[in-house]
N, C-alpha and C positions, 0 to 999 in steps of 0.2 A: 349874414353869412360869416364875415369875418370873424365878429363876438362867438356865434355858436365852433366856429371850430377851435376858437382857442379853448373857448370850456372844455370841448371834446379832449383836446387834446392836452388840457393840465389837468384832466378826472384820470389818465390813462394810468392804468395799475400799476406797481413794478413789476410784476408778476407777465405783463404782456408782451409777448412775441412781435418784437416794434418789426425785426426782419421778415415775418410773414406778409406783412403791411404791404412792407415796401417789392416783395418781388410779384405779389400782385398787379400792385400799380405799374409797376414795369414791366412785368411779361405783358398787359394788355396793349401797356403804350407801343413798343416795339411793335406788334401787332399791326397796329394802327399805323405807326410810321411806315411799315412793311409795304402794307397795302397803296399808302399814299405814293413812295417810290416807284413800288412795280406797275403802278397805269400807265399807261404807253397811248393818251388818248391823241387820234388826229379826227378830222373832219370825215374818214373814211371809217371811221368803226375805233374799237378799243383794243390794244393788245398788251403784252408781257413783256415788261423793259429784260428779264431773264432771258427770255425766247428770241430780242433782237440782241442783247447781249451775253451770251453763255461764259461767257468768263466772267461774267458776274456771278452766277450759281454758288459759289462758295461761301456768297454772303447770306446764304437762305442757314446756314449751320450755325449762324449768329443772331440773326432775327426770326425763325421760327422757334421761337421760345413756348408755345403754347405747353409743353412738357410740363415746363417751370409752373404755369398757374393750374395743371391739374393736380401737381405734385403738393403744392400751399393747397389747395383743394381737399386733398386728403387728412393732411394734418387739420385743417379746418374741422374736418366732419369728423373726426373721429375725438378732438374734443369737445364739442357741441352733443353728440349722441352721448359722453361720458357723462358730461353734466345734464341731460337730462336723466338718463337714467339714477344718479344719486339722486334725485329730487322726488323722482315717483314714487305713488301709494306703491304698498305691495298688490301684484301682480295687474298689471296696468300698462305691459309694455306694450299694447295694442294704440294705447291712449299715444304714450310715448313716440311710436312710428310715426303716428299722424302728426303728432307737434313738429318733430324733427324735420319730418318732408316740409310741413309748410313753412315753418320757422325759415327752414335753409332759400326754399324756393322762392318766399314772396320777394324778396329784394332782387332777384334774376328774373321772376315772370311778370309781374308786374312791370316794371319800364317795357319787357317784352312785346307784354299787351299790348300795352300803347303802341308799340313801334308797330306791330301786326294792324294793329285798325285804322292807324294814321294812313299808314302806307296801302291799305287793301280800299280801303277808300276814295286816296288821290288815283291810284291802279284802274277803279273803277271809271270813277268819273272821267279820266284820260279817254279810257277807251273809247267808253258811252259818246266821247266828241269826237270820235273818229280818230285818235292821236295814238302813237304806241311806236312808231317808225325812230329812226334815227338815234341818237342819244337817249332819248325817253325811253325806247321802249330795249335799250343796251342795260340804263339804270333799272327798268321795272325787273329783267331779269335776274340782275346780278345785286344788286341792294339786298338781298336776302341773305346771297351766300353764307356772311358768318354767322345763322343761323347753328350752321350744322353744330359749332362749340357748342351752343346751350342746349344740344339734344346730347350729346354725350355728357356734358354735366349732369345733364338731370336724370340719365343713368349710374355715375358716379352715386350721386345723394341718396338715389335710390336702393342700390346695392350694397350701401356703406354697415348697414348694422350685420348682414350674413358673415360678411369680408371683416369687418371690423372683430366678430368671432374668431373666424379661422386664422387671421391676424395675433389674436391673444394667445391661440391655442400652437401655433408652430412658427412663427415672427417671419422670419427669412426664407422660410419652408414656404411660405403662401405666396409672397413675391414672384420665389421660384418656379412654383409650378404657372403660374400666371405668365411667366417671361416663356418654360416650356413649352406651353401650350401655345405661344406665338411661335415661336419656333418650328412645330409639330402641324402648326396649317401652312406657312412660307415651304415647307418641304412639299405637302401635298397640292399647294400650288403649282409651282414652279418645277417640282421633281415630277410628280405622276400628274399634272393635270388635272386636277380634283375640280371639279366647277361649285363656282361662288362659295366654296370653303375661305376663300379670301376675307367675307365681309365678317368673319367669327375676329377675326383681329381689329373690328374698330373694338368689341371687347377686351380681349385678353390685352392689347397691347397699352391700350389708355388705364386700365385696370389695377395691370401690374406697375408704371408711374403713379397712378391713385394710390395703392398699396405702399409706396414708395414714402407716400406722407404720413401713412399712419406708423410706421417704423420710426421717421421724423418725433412725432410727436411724442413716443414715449425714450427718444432720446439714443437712440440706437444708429445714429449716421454721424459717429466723429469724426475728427478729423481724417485719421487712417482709412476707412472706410468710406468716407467723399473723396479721398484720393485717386481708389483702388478703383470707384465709382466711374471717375472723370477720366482718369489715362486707359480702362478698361475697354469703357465705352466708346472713348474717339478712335481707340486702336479700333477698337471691334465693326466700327461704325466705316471708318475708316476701308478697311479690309473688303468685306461686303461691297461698298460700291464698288472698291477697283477690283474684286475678282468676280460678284456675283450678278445679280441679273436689274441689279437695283440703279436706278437714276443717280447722279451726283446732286440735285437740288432737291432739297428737304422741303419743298412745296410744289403742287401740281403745276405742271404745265400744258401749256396746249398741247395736245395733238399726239403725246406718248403712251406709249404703250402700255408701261407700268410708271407708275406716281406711286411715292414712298407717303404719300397723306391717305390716297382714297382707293382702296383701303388702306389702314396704316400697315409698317412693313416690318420687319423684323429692324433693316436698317436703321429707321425712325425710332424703333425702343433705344437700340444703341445710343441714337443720338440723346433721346431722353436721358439717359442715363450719363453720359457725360455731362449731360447741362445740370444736372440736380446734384452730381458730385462736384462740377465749377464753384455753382452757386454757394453751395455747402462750407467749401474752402472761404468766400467772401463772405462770412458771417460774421468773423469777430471785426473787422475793419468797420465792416456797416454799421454794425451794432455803434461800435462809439459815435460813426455820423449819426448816427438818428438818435444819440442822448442829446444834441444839440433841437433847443426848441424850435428854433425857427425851419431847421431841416424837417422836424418831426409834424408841425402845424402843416408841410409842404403837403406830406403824404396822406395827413388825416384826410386836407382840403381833396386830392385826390381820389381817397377813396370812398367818398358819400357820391362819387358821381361816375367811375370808373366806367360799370357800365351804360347807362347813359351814354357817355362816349363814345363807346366802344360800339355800341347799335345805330348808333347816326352818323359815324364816321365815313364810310361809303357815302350816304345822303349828302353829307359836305364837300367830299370828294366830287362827287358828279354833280352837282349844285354850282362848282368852282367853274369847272370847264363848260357847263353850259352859258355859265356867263359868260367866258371868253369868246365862247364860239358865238353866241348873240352878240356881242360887240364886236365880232370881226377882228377881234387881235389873231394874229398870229401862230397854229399853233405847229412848234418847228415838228421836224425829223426825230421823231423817239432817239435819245443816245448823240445825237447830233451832239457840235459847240452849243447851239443856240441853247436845244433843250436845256443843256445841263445848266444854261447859265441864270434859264427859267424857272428850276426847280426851288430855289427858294422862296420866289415869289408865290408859286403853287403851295405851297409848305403855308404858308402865312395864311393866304388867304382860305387854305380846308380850314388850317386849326380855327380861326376866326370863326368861320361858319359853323364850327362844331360848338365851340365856345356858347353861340348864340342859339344851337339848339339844346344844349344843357340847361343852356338858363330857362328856354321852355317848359323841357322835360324831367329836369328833375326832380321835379316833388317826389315822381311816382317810385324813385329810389330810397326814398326814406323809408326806412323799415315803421313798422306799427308798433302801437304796444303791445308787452307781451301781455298770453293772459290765459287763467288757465282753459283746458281744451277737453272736449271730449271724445278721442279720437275712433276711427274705424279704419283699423290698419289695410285691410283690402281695398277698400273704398279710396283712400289714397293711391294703394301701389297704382290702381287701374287709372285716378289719373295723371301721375305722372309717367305714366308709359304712353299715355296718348297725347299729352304733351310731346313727348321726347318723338316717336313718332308723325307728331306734325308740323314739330318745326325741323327736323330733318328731310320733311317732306316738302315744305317752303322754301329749305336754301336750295333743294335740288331746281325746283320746279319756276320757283321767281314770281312774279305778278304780272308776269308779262300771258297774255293768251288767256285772260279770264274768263272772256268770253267766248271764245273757241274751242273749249275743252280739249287745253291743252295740258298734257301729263308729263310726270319723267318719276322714270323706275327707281324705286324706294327697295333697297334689293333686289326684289320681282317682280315686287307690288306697282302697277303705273296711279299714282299721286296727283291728282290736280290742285290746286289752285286753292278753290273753293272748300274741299274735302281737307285739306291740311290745316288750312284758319279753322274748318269745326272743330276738330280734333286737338288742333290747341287751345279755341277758347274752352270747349267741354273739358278736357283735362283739366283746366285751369280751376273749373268752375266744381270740379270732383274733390278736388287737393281743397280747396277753401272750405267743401263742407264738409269734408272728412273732419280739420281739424276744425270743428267750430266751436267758439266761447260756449262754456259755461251759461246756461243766464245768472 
């Protein structure tokens, strides 16, 4: 491991975007550290260190960074699709869709897979013994949840070549009408009542941050304009909670009305847009940390296993506390002295357990070789919409109730269990042969 990352990491071009690297790896991590802070587990069930402490909330506009790695998502994909299109035959862009979907996807669905078969299987077997009650069957639910990121990415990757057009052909104009359009459903929400016009903003709003990176990448967000970006946004962002109808905590909580996540809100673009104009400002500072090799071998080592991490992290999570709770230790008062003084120890021992399931899991992160392809551009699209569809239908739904046919509303659609894992291994199983080798 260590030999192959330093190769990786002394082949790296000059030519390479070291900062796109790195706020990958840190938007996920924060994530991750997010999730590990805000469990609030006792012996009586699981709750929201937010929800018992609301004056915490302010730190959600610090660690909901997920903005950040749709934003490097963009710029990802739109030079990925660039370079494949300078490479193809003429008129072969069917071929090209296929390669690009799967090229982009196999290193996000694949560890996927695995997570979906590992987990629907222990899911299974639990139940089959009678087990699913308590802890178990809190984790069967909830272990899913951050599914929902990789059904909006894989509409990102999906969408990137239409956007990626109207990108070239009006730059800031495409942005805009994508940020209007959020805009224009948050009024028919909230102003007239419009029903389930809401859920049009998990597009437009993750969309117009998607779009955000391909402006990125053809160098169109300087200094001036990450400024205008970052003090626009916090203002704007800012504004909206204290005068409109919007939550102060930039992540769900229990029990409210309106969450600025699900669906995303107008709010939440603001927020986006302050953090990609932040980040933007800390480009040249980083850039010099990451010409230092040993910082730069940090983030390579990071990113061959980010996600990985990132899908077994919950598992480590509740893996952690079930131990405590089998061994009878102690577990204090959410926010109590005690808690807080606990939290490192919890901290250690997730990342530990995460640690040791990367080491399981991540082969299946290694990307393949490339190779040429024969694509079917439709044959793709359909399966990555049934991908996207079933694993947003898995974080809602969980693994809990497999056997009881239990559902939960996929917009309006009720989603079980079972029906979600098809639909994502089929998807999965659509995208590999759309793009398949050459013989």
């Amino acid at each position: 491991m260590g030999s192959s990352v330093r190769e990786l990491a002394g082949a790296t071009p000059a030519t390479r975007d070291r900062y796109v690297d790195l706020l990958r790896v840190a938007s996920l991590g924060a994530v991750v550290l997010g999730h590990w802070l805000m469990a609030a587990v006792t012996p009586d069930g699981v709750g929201n260190l937010l929800a018992v402490v609301p004056a915490l909330q302010p730190l959600t506009w610090l660690l909901q960074v997920m903005p950040v790695f749709f934003f490097v998502g963009g710029f990802s994909h739109a030079l990925s699709y660039r370079s494949l299109l300078r490479k193809r035959p003429e008129g072969s862009e069917d071929s090209v869709y296929s390669a690009f979907l799967r090229a982009r996807l196999q290193r996000l669905l694949r560890p996927t897979m695995v997570f979906v078969i590992v987990w629907g299987a222990a899911a299974l077997l639990v139940q089959l013994l009678g087990g699913g009650g308590g802890l178990t069957g809190v984790t069967l639910r909830m272990v899913t949840q951050p599914l929902w990121f990789i059904g909006i990415y894989l509409a990102m990757v999906a969408f990137t070549p239409p956007l990626l057009r109207l990108h070239e052909r009006y730059g800031w104009g495409a942005f805009a009408a994508l940020a209007v359009a959020a805009v224009a459903v948050d009024v028919l929400r909230f102003a007239a009542g419009v029903p389930y016009v809401e859920f049009l903003n998990f597009a437009f709003v993750w969309l117009a941050v998607h779009q955000l990176g391909f402006l990125r990448a053809d160098g169109r967000i300087r200094l001036r304009r990450a400024a205008l970006l970052a003090g626009g946004g916090l203002v704007t962002a800012t504004a909206l909670v204290a005068f409109g109808p919007y939550p102060l905590s930039m992540v769900g909580m229990p029990g409210e009305k309106v969450s600025n996540m699900a669906p995303p809100t107008l709010a939440l673009l603001a927020h986006g847009l302050w953090l990609v104009g932040a980040v933007e400002l800390l480009r040249a500072p980083a850039a010099r940390l990451l010409e230092r090799p040993r910082v730069w071998r940090t983030v390579v080592a990071a990113n061959g296993v980010a996600m990985t991490a990132f899908l077994w992290h919950l598992t480590a999570m509740f893996g952690v506390y079930g131990a405590l709770l089998a061994l009878d230790v102690d577990l204090p008062e959410p926010a109590s002295a005690a808690w807080w003084t606990q939290v490192p120890l919890r901290l250690a021992l997730a990342a530990a357990l995460t640690a040791a399931l990367v080491a399981a899991f991540r082969t299946f992160e290694r990307p393949a070789a490339s190779a040429p392809v024969q694509g079917h551009g439709p044959l793709a699209a359909l399966g990555a919409t049934l991908c996207l569809l079933g694993v947003l239908g898995l974080s809602m739904v969980g693994f809990g109730g497999l056997l009881d046919g239990r559902t939960a509303l996929l917009i309006a659609i009720p989603v079980s269990a079972p029906a979600a894992v098809a639909m994502t291994l089929g998807g999965w199983l659509l995208v590999e042969r759309a793009g398949r080798r050459v013989p």
